[in-house]
N, C-alpha and C positions, 0 to 999 in steps of 0.2 A: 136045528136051523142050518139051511146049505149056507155056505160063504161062496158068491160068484169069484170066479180065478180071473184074475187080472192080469194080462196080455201086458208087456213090457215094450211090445214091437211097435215103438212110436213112429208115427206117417209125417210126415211135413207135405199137408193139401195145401198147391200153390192154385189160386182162381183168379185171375185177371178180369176184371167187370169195367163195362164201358155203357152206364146209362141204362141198365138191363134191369127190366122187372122182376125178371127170374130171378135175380140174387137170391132173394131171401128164402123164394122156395125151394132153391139148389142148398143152401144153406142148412136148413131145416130138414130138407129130407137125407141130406148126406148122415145129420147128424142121427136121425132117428131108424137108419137102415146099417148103420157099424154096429156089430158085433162090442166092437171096445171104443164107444167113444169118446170116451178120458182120452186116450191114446192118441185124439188129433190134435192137429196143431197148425189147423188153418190161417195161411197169410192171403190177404187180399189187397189188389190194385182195387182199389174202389174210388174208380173216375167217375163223378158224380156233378151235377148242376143242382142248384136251390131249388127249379120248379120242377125236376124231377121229386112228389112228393111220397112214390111209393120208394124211392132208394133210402132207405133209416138204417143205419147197421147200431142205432145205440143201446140195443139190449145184449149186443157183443162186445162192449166194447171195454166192461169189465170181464170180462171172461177170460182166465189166463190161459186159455187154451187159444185165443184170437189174436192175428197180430195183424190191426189194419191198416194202410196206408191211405192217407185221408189225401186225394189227389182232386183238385180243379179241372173240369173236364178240358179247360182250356188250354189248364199247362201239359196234357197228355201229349205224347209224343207218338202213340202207338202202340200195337201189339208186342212187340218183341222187346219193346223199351219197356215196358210194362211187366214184362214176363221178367225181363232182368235185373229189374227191382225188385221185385218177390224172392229171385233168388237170394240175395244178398240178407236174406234173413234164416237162410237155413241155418242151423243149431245144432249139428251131427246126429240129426234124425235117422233110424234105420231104413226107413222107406221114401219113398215121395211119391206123390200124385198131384200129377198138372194137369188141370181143368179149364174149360171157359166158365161161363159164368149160368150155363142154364143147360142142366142135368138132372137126372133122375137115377134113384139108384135103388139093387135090389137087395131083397136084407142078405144079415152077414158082410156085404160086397167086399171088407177090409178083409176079412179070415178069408173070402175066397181068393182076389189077387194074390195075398200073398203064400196062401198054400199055391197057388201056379209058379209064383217066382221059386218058390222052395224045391220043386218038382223039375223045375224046369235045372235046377243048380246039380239037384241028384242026379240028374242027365248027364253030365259035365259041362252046362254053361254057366261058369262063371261070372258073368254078368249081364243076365237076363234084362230084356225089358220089353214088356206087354203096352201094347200101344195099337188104335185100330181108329179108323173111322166106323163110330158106335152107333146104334141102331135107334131109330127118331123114335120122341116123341111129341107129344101136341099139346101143348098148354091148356087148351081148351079141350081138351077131350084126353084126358089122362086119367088113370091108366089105360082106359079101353082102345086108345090108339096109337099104343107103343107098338113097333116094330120088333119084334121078335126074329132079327134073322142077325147072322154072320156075317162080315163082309172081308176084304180083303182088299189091299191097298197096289193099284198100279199105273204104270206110265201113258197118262192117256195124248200126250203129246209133248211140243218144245214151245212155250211161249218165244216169240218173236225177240224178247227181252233176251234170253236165254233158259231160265227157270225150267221145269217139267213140271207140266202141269198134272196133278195127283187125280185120279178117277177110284172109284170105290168098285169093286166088284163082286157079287153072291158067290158064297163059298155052297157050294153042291153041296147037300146031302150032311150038312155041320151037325145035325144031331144024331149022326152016327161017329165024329168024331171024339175021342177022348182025350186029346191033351191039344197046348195049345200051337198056333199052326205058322210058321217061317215066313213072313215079312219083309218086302223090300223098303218099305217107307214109314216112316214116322209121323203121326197126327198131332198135328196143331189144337186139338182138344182133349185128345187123352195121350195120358202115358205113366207108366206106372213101374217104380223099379228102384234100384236100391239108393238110398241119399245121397253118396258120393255123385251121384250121376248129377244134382244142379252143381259140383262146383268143376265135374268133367265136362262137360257139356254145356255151357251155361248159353243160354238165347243173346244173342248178340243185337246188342239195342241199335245196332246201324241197317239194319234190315228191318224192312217195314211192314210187308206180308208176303204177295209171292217169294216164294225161293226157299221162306223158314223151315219148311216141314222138310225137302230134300237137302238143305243145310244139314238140320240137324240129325237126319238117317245116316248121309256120308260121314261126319262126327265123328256119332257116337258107336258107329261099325268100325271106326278107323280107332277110336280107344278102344276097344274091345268089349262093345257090347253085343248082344244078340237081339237080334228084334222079331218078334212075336205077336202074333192077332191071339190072343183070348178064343177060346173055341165056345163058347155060349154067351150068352149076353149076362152080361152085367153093370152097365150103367149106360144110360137113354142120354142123346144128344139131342138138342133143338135145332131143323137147320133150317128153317122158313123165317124166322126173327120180323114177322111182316111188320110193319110199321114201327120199328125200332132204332134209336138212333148206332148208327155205327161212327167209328172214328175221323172217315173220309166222308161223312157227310157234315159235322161240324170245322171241319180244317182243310186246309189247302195241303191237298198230300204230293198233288204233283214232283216237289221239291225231292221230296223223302222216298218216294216210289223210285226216281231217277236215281237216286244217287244209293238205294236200295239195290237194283240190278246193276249198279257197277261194280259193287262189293260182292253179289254175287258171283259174276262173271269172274272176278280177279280171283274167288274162292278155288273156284274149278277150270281156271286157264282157259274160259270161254271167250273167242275172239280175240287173243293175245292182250285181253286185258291187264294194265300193269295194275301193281299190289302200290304204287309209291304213292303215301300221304295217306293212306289206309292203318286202322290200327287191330289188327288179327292175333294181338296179347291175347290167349286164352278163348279165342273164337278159329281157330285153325282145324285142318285135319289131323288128328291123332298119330301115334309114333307105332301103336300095338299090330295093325294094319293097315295096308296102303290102298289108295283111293282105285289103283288098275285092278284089287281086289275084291272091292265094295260093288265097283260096276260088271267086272265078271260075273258076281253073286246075284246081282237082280238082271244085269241083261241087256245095258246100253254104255253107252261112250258119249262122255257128259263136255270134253272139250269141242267134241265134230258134232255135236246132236246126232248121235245115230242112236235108232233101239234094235234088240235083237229081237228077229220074228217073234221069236217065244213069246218074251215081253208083249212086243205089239200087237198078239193073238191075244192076248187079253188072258194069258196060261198062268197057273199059279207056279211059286214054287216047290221043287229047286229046280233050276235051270238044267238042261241036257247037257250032258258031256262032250267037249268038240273038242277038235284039234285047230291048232293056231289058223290053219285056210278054213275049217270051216264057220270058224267065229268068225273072222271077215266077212266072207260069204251070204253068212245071214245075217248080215244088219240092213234093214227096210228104214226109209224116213217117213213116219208118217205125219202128214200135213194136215193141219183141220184149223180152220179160217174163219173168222165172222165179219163178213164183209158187210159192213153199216151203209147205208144206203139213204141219202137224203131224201123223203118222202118226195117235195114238189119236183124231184130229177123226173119220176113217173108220174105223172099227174093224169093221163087215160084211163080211162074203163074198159079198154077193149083190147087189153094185150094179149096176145094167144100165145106167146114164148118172149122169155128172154135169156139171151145170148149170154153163157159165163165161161170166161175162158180166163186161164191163167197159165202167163209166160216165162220165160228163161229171163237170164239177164241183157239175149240178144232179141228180145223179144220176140223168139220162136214160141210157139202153141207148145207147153207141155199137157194140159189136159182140156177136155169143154165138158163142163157140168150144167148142159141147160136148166131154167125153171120152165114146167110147159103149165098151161089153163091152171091146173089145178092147183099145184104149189104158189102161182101164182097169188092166187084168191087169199091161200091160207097164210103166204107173205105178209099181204093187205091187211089180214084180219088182226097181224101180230101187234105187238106194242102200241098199243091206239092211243097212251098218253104221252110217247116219245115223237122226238124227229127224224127217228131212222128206222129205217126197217132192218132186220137184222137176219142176213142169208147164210148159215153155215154151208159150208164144204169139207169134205176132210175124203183124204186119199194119200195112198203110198208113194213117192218116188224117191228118184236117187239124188236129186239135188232142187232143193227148194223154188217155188217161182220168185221170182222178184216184184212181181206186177199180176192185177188182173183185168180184166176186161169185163162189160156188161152193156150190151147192145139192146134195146127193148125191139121187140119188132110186134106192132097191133092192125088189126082188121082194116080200120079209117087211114092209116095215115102208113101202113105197111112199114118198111124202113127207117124213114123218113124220123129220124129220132136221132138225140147225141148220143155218141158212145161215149160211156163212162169209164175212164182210165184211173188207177191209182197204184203208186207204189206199195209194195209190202213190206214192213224194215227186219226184215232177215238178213 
Protein backbone atom coordinates (compact mmCIF):
# COMPACT_ATOMS: atom_id res chain seq x y z
CA UNK A 1 0.00 0.00 0.00
CA UNK A 2 1.72 3.51 -1.27
CA UNK A 3 1.51 6.08 1.76
CA UNK A 4 0.85 9.75 -0.06
CA UNK A 5 4.00 12.11 1.16
CA UNK A 6 2.94 14.99 2.90
CA UNK A 7 4.17 18.62 1.93
CA UNK A 8 5.08 20.50 5.27
CA UNK A 9 5.07 23.81 3.11
CA UNK A 10 2.13 25.44 4.68
CA UNK A 11 0.29 28.49 2.63
CA UNK A 12 -1.57 31.02 4.62
CA UNK A 13 -4.69 31.73 1.60
CA UNK A 14 -5.77 35.21 2.54
CA UNK A 15 -9.56 35.98 0.53
CA UNK A 16 -11.19 39.08 1.23
CA UNK A 17 -15.18 38.47 0.25
CA UNK A 18 -17.76 41.26 -0.02
CA UNK A 19 -21.25 39.89 -0.79
CA UNK A 20 -19.87 37.53 -3.46
CA UNK A 21 -21.53 34.34 -4.68
CA UNK A 22 -18.32 33.04 -5.77
CA UNK A 23 -17.13 32.45 -2.26
CA UNK A 24 -17.97 29.01 -1.96
CA UNK A 25 -17.05 28.08 -5.43
CA UNK A 26 -13.48 29.83 -5.03
CA UNK A 27 -13.51 27.86 -1.93
CA UNK A 28 -14.18 24.53 -2.95
CA UNK A 29 -12.28 24.53 -6.07
CA UNK A 30 -9.18 25.89 -4.43
CA UNK A 31 -9.52 23.31 -2.12
CA UNK A 32 -10.11 20.36 -4.67
CA UNK A 33 -7.24 21.59 -7.14
CA UNK A 34 -4.03 21.67 -4.28
CA UNK A 35 -1.85 19.16 -4.52
CA UNK A 36 -1.62 19.26 -0.28
CA UNK A 37 -4.73 20.50 0.90
CA UNK A 38 -4.03 19.85 4.62
CA UNK A 39 -1.34 22.32 3.93
CA UNK A 40 -4.00 25.46 3.70
CA UNK A 41 -4.81 27.56 6.06
CA UNK A 42 -7.42 29.88 4.61
CA UNK A 43 -8.44 33.21 6.36
CA UNK A 44 -11.32 35.01 5.22
CA UNK A 45 -12.96 38.65 5.39
CA UNK A 46 -16.41 37.30 5.04
CA UNK A 47 -18.56 40.61 4.74
CA UNK A 48 -21.93 39.25 4.47
CA UNK A 49 -25.80 40.42 4.82
CA UNK A 50 -28.81 38.01 6.22
CA UNK A 51 -30.61 38.20 2.65
CA UNK A 52 -27.57 37.32 0.90
CA UNK A 53 -28.79 33.55 1.17
CA UNK A 54 -26.26 31.81 -0.96
CA UNK A 55 -23.07 33.47 1.34
CA UNK A 56 -23.10 30.08 4.22
CA UNK A 57 -19.59 29.48 5.16
CA UNK A 58 -20.86 26.93 8.09
CA UNK A 59 -19.63 23.62 6.87
CA UNK A 60 -16.07 25.60 7.35
CA UNK A 61 -16.43 26.77 10.18
CA UNK A 62 -15.22 23.59 12.12
CA UNK A 63 -12.53 23.13 9.93
CA UNK A 64 -9.21 23.88 11.61
CA UNK A 65 -7.68 24.63 8.62
CA UNK A 66 -10.47 27.88 8.37
CA UNK A 67 -10.07 31.07 10.11
CA UNK A 68 -13.22 33.13 9.38
CA UNK A 69 -13.83 36.52 10.23
CA UNK A 70 -17.64 36.86 10.58
CA UNK A 71 -17.98 40.66 9.43
CA UNK A 72 -21.47 42.86 8.90
CA UNK A 73 -21.36 44.07 5.56
CA UNK A 74 -22.24 47.22 7.25
CA UNK A 75 -19.45 47.61 9.60
CA UNK A 76 -16.96 46.94 6.39
CA UNK A 77 -14.65 49.63 5.87
CA UNK A 78 -13.32 48.36 2.49
CA UNK A 79 -10.83 46.54 0.61
CA UNK A 80 -7.55 47.20 2.20
CA UNK A 81 -9.23 47.45 5.69
CA UNK A 82 -10.17 44.08 4.93
CA UNK A 83 -7.13 42.82 3.52
CA UNK A 84 -5.37 44.00 6.89
CA UNK A 85 -7.38 42.22 8.95
CA UNK A 86 -6.65 38.98 7.36
CA UNK A 87 -3.36 39.78 7.76
CA UNK A 88 -3.27 39.98 11.43
CA UNK A 89 -3.86 36.18 11.49
CA UNK A 90 -0.96 35.10 9.81
CA UNK A 91 0.82 32.26 12.07
CA UNK A 92 4.51 31.89 10.43
CA UNK A 93 3.11 30.20 7.51
CA UNK A 94 5.96 29.45 4.73
CA UNK A 95 3.90 30.88 2.00
CA UNK A 96 0.83 33.18 1.29
CA UNK A 97 -1.69 33.65 -1.17
CA UNK A 98 -3.85 36.75 -1.57
CA UNK A 99 -6.96 36.38 -3.32
CA UNK A 100 -10.36 38.11 -3.96
CA UNK A 101 -13.07 36.18 -3.49
CA UNK A 102 -13.97 34.58 -7.15
CA UNK A 103 -11.36 32.32 -8.72
CA UNK A 104 -10.68 29.32 -10.35
CA UNK A 105 -7.80 27.21 -9.99
CA UNK A 106 -5.74 24.57 -11.89
CA UNK A 107 -4.81 21.17 -10.37
CA UNK A 108 -1.58 21.08 -8.45
CA UNK A 109 -1.69 25.13 -8.45
CA UNK A 110 0.09 25.06 -4.73
CA UNK A 111 3.18 22.61 -5.97
CA UNK A 112 3.20 24.84 -9.08
CA UNK A 113 3.74 28.43 -7.41
CA UNK A 114 5.76 27.30 -5.23
CA UNK A 115 8.17 25.29 -7.32
CA UNK A 116 8.32 29.06 -9.28
CA UNK A 117 9.21 30.69 -6.02
CA UNK A 118 11.75 28.02 -5.53
CA UNK A 119 13.32 28.46 -8.97
CA UNK A 120 12.98 31.82 -9.03
CA UNK A 121 15.31 31.80 -5.37
CA UNK A 122 17.86 29.32 -7.29
CA UNK A 123 18.17 32.31 -9.60
CA UNK A 124 19.43 34.40 -6.77
CA UNK A 125 16.19 36.22 -5.88
CA UNK A 126 15.80 36.15 -2.43
CA UNK A 127 12.61 37.20 -2.13
CA UNK A 128 10.45 36.42 -4.97
CA UNK A 129 6.91 37.30 -5.53
CA UNK A 130 4.50 36.10 -8.30
CA UNK A 131 1.73 38.24 -8.81
CA UNK A 132 -0.33 39.13 -12.18
CA UNK A 133 -3.49 40.31 -13.48
CA UNK A 134 -4.89 36.46 -14.09
CA UNK A 135 -6.72 35.42 -16.99
CA UNK A 136 -10.99 35.48 -16.80
CA UNK A 137 -13.17 33.36 -16.28
CA UNK A 138 -17.13 33.27 -16.52
CA UNK A 139 -19.14 31.77 -13.94
CA UNK A 140 -21.54 30.86 -16.36
CA UNK A 141 -19.83 29.14 -18.71
CA UNK A 142 -16.83 27.59 -16.87
CA UNK A 143 -14.40 25.95 -17.81
CA UNK A 144 -15.15 26.39 -21.64
CA UNK A 145 -14.62 30.06 -21.19
CA UNK A 146 -11.46 30.59 -19.31
CA UNK A 147 -9.07 32.72 -20.82
CA UNK A 148 -5.89 30.97 -21.44
CA UNK A 149 -3.47 33.85 -21.96
CA UNK A 150 -0.55 35.66 -20.10
CA UNK A 151 -0.65 39.14 -19.36
CA UNK A 152 1.52 41.51 -17.97
CA UNK A 153 1.09 44.55 -15.67
CA UNK A 154 1.52 48.45 -16.79
CA UNK A 155 1.24 52.21 -16.44
CA UNK A 156 -1.73 52.98 -18.36
CA UNK A 157 -1.92 56.64 -17.01
CA UNK A 158 -1.94 59.17 -13.83
CA UNK A 159 -5.34 59.53 -12.26
CA UNK A 160 -6.15 63.21 -11.59
CA UNK A 161 -5.95 62.08 -7.85
CA UNK A 162 -2.48 61.09 -8.34
CA UNK A 163 -2.61 57.03 -8.33
CA UNK A 164 -1.35 55.22 -11.76
CA UNK A 165 -3.69 53.80 -13.15
CA UNK A 166 -2.69 49.72 -13.78
CA UNK A 167 -3.57 48.46 -17.52
CA UNK A 168 -3.09 44.67 -18.22
CA UNK A 169 -1.14 43.91 -21.26
CA UNK A 170 -0.67 40.30 -23.61
CA UNK A 171 2.63 38.94 -23.21
CA UNK A 172 3.69 37.71 -27.02
CA UNK A 173 4.22 34.47 -27.66
CA UNK A 174 4.05 33.16 -23.53
CA UNK A 175 3.90 29.70 -24.51
CA UNK A 176 7.34 29.74 -25.72
CA UNK A 177 8.37 31.18 -22.45
CA UNK A 178 9.88 29.04 -19.68
CA UNK A 179 10.20 30.69 -16.51
CA UNK A 180 8.59 33.41 -14.95
CA UNK A 181 8.64 36.99 -16.32
CA UNK A 182 9.86 40.64 -14.45
CA UNK A 183 6.94 42.74 -13.33
CA UNK A 184 6.40 46.42 -12.62
CA UNK A 185 3.26 46.23 -10.57
CA UNK A 186 1.38 44.34 -8.14
CA UNK A 187 -2.22 42.83 -8.39
CA UNK A 188 -4.89 43.65 -6.02
CA UNK A 189 -6.21 39.91 -6.72
CA UNK A 190 -3.19 37.83 -6.82
CA UNK A 191 -0.09 37.52 -5.22
CA UNK A 192 1.91 34.71 -4.11
CA UNK A 193 5.12 34.49 -2.07
CA UNK A 194 6.92 33.78 1.02
CA UNK A 195 4.79 34.49 4.58
CA UNK A 196 7.04 37.09 5.97
CA UNK A 197 5.75 39.09 3.11
CA UNK A 198 1.90 39.94 5.14
CA UNK A 199 3.98 41.26 8.06
CA UNK A 200 6.71 43.22 5.40
CA UNK A 201 4.21 44.47 3.44
CA UNK A 202 1.00 44.56 5.06
CA UNK A 203 -2.18 46.50 3.23
CA UNK A 204 -2.64 49.48 4.84
CA UNK A 205 -6.26 49.90 5.96
CA UNK A 206 -6.16 53.82 5.29
CA UNK A 207 -6.32 53.43 1.55
CA UNK A 208 -9.46 52.50 0.00
CA UNK A 209 -8.77 51.15 -3.58
CA UNK A 210 -7.07 53.33 -6.11
CA UNK A 211 -3.51 53.57 -5.25
CA UNK A 212 -3.27 49.71 -3.41
CA UNK A 213 -1.85 47.79 -6.06
CA UNK A 214 1.14 50.69 -6.80
CA UNK A 215 1.41 51.13 -3.00
CA UNK A 216 2.08 47.98 -2.57
CA UNK A 217 4.63 47.29 -5.87
CA UNK A 218 6.81 50.43 -4.53
CA UNK A 219 6.76 48.55 -0.85
CA UNK A 220 7.44 45.66 -1.29
CA UNK A 221 10.55 46.44 -4.20
CA UNK A 222 11.68 48.90 -1.63
CA UNK A 223 11.93 45.76 1.13
CA UNK A 224 13.54 43.74 -1.21
CA UNK A 225 11.24 41.82 -3.12
CA UNK A 226 11.14 40.85 -6.74
CA UNK A 227 8.02 40.96 -8.59
CA UNK A 228 7.15 38.46 -11.30
CA UNK A 229 4.16 37.45 -13.71
CA UNK A 230 3.84 33.64 -13.70
CA UNK A 231 4.55 32.53 -17.34
CA UNK A 232 1.27 30.17 -17.81
CA UNK A 233 -1.84 30.36 -16.24
CA UNK A 234 -2.71 29.08 -13.17
CA UNK A 235 -5.59 30.44 -11.47
CA UNK A 236 -8.76 32.23 -13.47
CA UNK A 237 -9.99 35.64 -12.18
CA UNK A 238 -13.54 36.92 -12.42
CA UNK A 239 -13.68 40.64 -13.70
CA UNK A 240 -17.30 41.17 -15.04
CA UNK A 241 -18.91 40.57 -11.32
CA UNK A 242 -22.33 41.83 -13.33
CA UNK A 243 -24.87 42.40 -10.93
CA UNK A 244 -22.89 42.02 -7.70
CA UNK A 245 -22.75 44.06 -4.84
CA UNK A 246 -19.54 45.87 -4.34
CA UNK A 247 -18.47 47.89 -1.20
CA UNK A 248 -19.16 51.54 -2.91
CA UNK A 249 -22.42 50.48 -3.70
CA UNK A 250 -23.70 49.86 -0.15
CA UNK A 251 -21.67 52.85 1.67
CA UNK A 252 -20.85 56.35 1.10
CA UNK A 253 -17.08 56.06 0.08
CA UNK A 254 -16.60 59.41 -0.88
CA UNK A 255 -15.14 60.17 2.51
CA UNK A 256 -12.66 57.27 2.39
CA UNK A 257 -11.59 57.59 -1.38
CA UNK A 258 -10.65 61.31 -0.36
CA UNK A 259 -8.80 60.90 2.33
CA UNK A 260 -7.41 57.52 0.56
CA UNK A 261 -5.59 59.70 -2.15
CA UNK A 262 -4.24 62.07 0.39
CA UNK A 263 -2.41 59.12 2.09
CA UNK A 264 -1.40 58.23 -1.22
CA UNK A 265 0.09 61.34 -2.42
CA UNK A 266 1.96 61.90 1.06
CA UNK A 267 3.34 58.09 0.37
CA UNK A 268 5.09 59.35 -2.90
CA UNK A 269 5.62 63.11 -2.35
CA UNK A 270 2.82 63.85 -4.81
CA UNK A 271 1.88 67.49 -4.90
CA UNK A 272 4.06 68.38 -1.80
CA UNK A 273 1.59 66.44 0.09
CA UNK A 274 2.46 66.61 3.87
CA UNK A 275 2.59 63.17 5.82
CA UNK A 276 1.45 65.20 9.48
CA UNK A 277 -1.61 63.34 11.22
CA UNK A 278 -1.00 60.41 8.97
CA UNK A 279 0.03 57.08 10.42
CA UNK A 280 2.66 55.17 8.04
CA UNK A 281 3.86 52.61 11.32
CA UNK A 282 4.65 49.59 9.07
CA UNK A 283 2.86 50.95 5.83
CA UNK A 284 6.12 53.05 4.51
CA UNK A 285 8.67 52.56 1.89
CA UNK A 286 11.31 49.94 2.71
CA UNK A 287 15.04 50.52 3.89
CA UNK A 288 16.47 47.37 1.32
CA UNK A 289 15.83 49.80 -1.80
CA UNK A 290 14.89 53.33 -2.57
CA UNK A 291 11.91 54.43 -4.27
CA UNK A 292 14.47 56.62 -7.24
CA UNK A 293 15.16 52.71 -7.77
CA UNK A 294 11.80 51.11 -7.93
CA UNK A 295 10.83 53.94 -10.67
CA UNK A 296 14.09 53.62 -12.71
CA UNK A 297 13.02 49.79 -12.71
CA UNK A 298 9.60 50.07 -14.33
CA UNK A 299 10.07 53.59 -16.09
CA UNK A 300 8.22 56.71 -14.53
CA UNK A 301 8.56 59.41 -11.86
CA UNK A 302 5.68 59.02 -9.37
CA UNK A 303 6.34 62.72 -7.63
CA UNK A 304 6.09 64.87 -11.35
CA UNK A 305 3.64 62.11 -12.91
CA UNK A 306 5.90 61.58 -15.70
CA UNK A 307 6.39 57.96 -17.66
CA UNK A 308 9.29 56.90 -19.59
CA UNK A 309 8.33 56.33 -23.36
CA UNK A 310 9.27 52.70 -22.86
CA UNK A 311 6.55 52.51 -20.21
CA UNK A 312 4.09 54.49 -22.05
CA UNK A 313 4.73 52.30 -25.32
CA UNK A 314 3.06 49.91 -23.50
CA UNK A 315 7.06 47.67 -23.76
CA UNK A 316 7.68 45.06 -21.34
CA UNK A 317 10.47 44.73 -19.25
CA UNK A 318 13.47 45.53 -18.46
CA UNK A 319 13.86 48.91 -19.10
CA UNK A 320 16.74 50.33 -21.77
CA UNK A 321 19.89 51.41 -20.41
CA UNK A 322 20.20 55.44 -20.52
CA UNK A 323 22.28 57.83 -19.28
CA UNK A 324 21.10 60.65 -16.66
CA UNK A 325 20.13 63.31 -20.13
CA UNK A 326 18.69 60.52 -21.66
CA UNK A 327 16.30 59.48 -18.97
CA UNK A 328 15.06 62.96 -18.73
CA UNK A 329 14.59 63.25 -22.26
CA UNK A 330 12.27 60.42 -22.60
CA UNK A 331 9.75 60.92 -20.22
CA UNK A 332 6.12 61.60 -22.33
CA UNK A 333 2.82 62.50 -20.08
CA UNK A 334 0.31 60.73 -21.17
CA UNK A 335 -3.11 62.12 -20.68
CA UNK A 336 -6.38 59.97 -21.06
CA UNK A 337 -9.62 61.64 -19.79
CA UNK A 338 -13.36 60.70 -19.62
CA UNK A 339 -15.15 63.69 -20.05
CA UNK A 340 -18.88 62.89 -18.77
CA UNK A 341 -21.09 64.80 -20.49
CA UNK A 342 -24.75 65.62 -19.24
CA UNK A 343 -27.08 63.89 -21.84
CA UNK A 344 -29.95 67.13 -21.96
CA UNK A 345 -26.52 69.64 -22.62
CA UNK A 346 -26.97 67.72 -26.40
CA UNK A 347 -30.46 67.26 -26.78
CA UNK A 348 -30.40 67.44 -31.17
CA UNK A 349 -30.42 64.92 -33.63
CA UNK A 350 -28.56 66.49 -36.10
CA UNK A 351 -25.18 67.07 -34.90
CA UNK A 352 -22.61 66.67 -37.66
CA UNK A 353 -19.25 67.51 -35.19
CA UNK A 354 -18.57 68.25 -31.94
CA UNK A 355 -15.91 70.63 -30.98
CA UNK A 356 -13.13 68.97 -28.14
CA UNK A 357 -10.54 70.92 -27.16
CA UNK A 358 -8.38 70.95 -24.18
CA UNK A 359 -6.42 73.90 -22.65
CA UNK A 360 -3.35 75.15 -20.59
CA UNK A 361 -3.73 76.79 -17.38
CA UNK A 362 -3.91 80.14 -19.67
CA UNK A 363 -6.33 78.80 -21.47
CA UNK A 364 -4.25 78.38 -24.71
CA UNK A 365 -5.43 75.21 -27.11
CA UNK A 366 -3.10 72.43 -26.30
CA UNK A 367 -4.85 69.85 -28.32
CA UNK A 368 -8.66 69.47 -30.46
CA UNK A 369 -9.78 65.96 -30.51
CA UNK A 370 -13.20 66.35 -32.52
CA UNK A 371 -16.17 63.75 -32.44
CA UNK A 372 -17.39 63.94 -36.21
CA UNK A 373 -21.26 61.97 -37.42
CA UNK A 374 -20.07 58.82 -36.55
CA UNK A 375 -18.53 58.73 -33.07
CA UNK A 376 -21.16 60.83 -32.53
CA UNK A 377 -24.06 58.26 -33.06
CA UNK A 378 -21.89 55.63 -31.20
CA UNK A 379 -21.63 58.54 -28.20
CA UNK A 380 -25.43 58.39 -28.14
CA UNK A 381 -25.76 54.90 -28.24
CA UNK A 382 -23.46 54.49 -24.98
CA UNK A 383 -24.74 54.15 -21.45
CA UNK A 384 -28.42 54.37 -22.11
CA UNK A 385 -29.31 53.86 -18.40
CA UNK A 386 -26.98 56.79 -17.14
CA UNK A 387 -27.03 60.59 -17.26
CA UNK A 388 -23.86 61.07 -18.88
CA UNK A 389 -22.36 60.28 -21.89
CA UNK A 390 -18.94 59.27 -21.50
CA UNK A 391 -16.08 60.67 -24.08
CA UNK A 392 -12.62 59.31 -23.65
CA UNK A 393 -9.49 61.17 -24.90
CA UNK A 394 -6.10 60.27 -24.22
CA UNK A 395 -2.79 61.67 -25.75
CA UNK A 396 0.90 62.65 -24.89
CA UNK A 397 2.11 66.13 -23.78
CA UNK A 398 4.39 67.77 -21.77
CA UNK A 399 2.26 69.43 -19.12
CA UNK A 400 -1.25 68.45 -18.42
CA UNK A 401 -4.55 70.66 -19.52
CA UNK A 402 -6.37 72.16 -16.94
CA UNK A 403 -9.63 72.60 -18.83
CA UNK A 404 -11.61 71.40 -21.68
CA UNK A 405 -13.84 72.49 -24.07
CA UNK A 406 -16.93 71.07 -26.11
CA UNK A 407 -18.74 73.10 -28.68
CA UNK A 408 -21.62 71.01 -30.58
CA UNK A 409 -22.05 72.46 -33.97
CA UNK A 410 -25.52 70.63 -36.02
CA UNK A 411 -27.24 71.09 -39.44
CA UNK A 412 -30.56 73.04 -37.90
CA UNK A 413 -29.24 75.32 -35.60
CA UNK A 414 -25.38 75.40 -37.00
CA UNK A 415 -23.28 77.09 -34.04
CA UNK A 416 -25.78 78.27 -32.41
CA UNK A 417 -25.20 75.95 -29.14
CA UNK A 418 -23.49 76.49 -25.53
CA UNK A 419 -20.13 75.80 -25.22
CA UNK A 420 -19.49 73.42 -22.51
CA UNK A 421 -16.51 74.53 -20.23
CA UNK A 422 -15.08 72.47 -17.31
CA UNK A 423 -12.08 72.19 -15.11
CA UNK A 424 -9.78 69.13 -14.91
CA UNK A 425 -8.42 68.83 -11.22
CA UNK A 426 -4.85 68.02 -12.12
Amino acid sequence: MSVKKVSKELIFVQVASYRDPELLSTIKDCLANAKYPENLRICIAWQHAEEDEWDNLDEYKNDPRFRIMDIHYKDAKGVCWARNRLQRYYNGEKYTLHLDSHHRFSKNWDETLINMLKNLQKKGHKKPLLTAYLPGYFPNNDPEGRNDEVWFTNCDRYMPEGPIFIAPGHVENWETIKEPIPARFYSGHFGFTLGEFTHDVPHDPDLYFHGEETSISARAFTHGYDLFHPHIPVIWHEYTRDGKKRHWDDHEFSPLDKASFKKYRALFGIDNESREGMDFIGFDLGKERTLEEFERYIGVDFKNKRIQKHTSDQKMLPMPKMTEEEWESNFVRRFKYCIDLYKPSVPDEDYDCWVIAFKDKDGVEIIRMDADVKEIAQIKQSNPGGHFYNIWREFDCLEYPKSWLLWPHSLSKEWDHEIIQNEIPY
